[in-house]
C-alpha positions in Angstrom: 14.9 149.6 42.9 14.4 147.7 46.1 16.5 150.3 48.6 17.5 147.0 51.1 19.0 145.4 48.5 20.4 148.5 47.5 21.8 149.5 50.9 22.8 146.0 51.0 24.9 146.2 48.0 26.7 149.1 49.3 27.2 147.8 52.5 29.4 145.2 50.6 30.7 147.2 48.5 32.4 149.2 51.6 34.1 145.7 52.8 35.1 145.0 49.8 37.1 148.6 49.6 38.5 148.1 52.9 40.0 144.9 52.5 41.1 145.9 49.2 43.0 149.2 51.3 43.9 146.7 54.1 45.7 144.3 51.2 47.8 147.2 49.6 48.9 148.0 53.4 49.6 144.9 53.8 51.1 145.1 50.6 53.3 148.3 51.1 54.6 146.2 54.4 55.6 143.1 51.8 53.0 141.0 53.9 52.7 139.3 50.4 50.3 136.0 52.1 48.6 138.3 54.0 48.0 140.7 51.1 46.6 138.0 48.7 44.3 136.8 51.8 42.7 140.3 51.7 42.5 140.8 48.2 40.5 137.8 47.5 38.1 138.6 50.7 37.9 142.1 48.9 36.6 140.2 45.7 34.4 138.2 47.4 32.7 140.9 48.9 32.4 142.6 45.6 31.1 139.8 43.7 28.2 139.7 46.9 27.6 142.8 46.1 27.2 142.6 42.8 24.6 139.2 43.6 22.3 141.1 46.0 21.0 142.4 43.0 19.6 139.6 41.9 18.5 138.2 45.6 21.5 135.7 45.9 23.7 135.2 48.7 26.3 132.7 50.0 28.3 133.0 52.6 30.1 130.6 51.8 32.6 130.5 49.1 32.1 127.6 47.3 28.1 128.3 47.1 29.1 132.0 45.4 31.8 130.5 43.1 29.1 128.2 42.2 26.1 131.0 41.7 28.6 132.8 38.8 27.5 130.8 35.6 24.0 130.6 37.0 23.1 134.6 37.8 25.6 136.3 35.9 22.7 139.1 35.6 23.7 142.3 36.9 28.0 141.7 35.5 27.5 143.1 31.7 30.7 144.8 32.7 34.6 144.1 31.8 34.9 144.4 35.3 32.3 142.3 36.5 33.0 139.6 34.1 36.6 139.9 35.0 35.9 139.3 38.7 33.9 136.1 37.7 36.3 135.0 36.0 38.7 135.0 39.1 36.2 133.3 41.0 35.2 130.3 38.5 37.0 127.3 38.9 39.7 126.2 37.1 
């Protein structure tokens, strides 16, 4: 494995996490909007993470939500099919 795309991934990983601790903060201090904001960030930085793998990236939103039914590779997972699913449009 390519150990850029794997550092990569990780790197994304770790803003994922923090917004995800930031959100239940947030959370805990009934910033409900707020929350929300940082739990789809944290979401989207996992679901980059997960796309690194297979040499796709988007920073914007719109160009990830549309990679999902195209390069959904690397998410054999319930949990990575679970966060496509929260991206895909409805």
């Amino acid at each position: 494995m390519d150990e850029s795309i794997l550092a990569l991934s990780k790197y994304r990983m770790q803003k994922a996490a923090d917004d995800l601790n930031s959100s239940e903060v947030l959370l805990n201090e009934k910033y409900y909007a707020q929350s929300i904001n940082r739990s789809y960030y944290a979401i989207f930085h996992a679901v980059r993470a997960i796309l690194a793998f297979d040499k796709f990236d988007s920073k914007k939103h719109s160009g990830i939500i549309e990679s999902t039914p195209k390069s959904p590779k690397r998410v054999k997972t319930r949990l990575g099919k679970f966060v496509f699913s929260l991206l895909s449009p409805r």
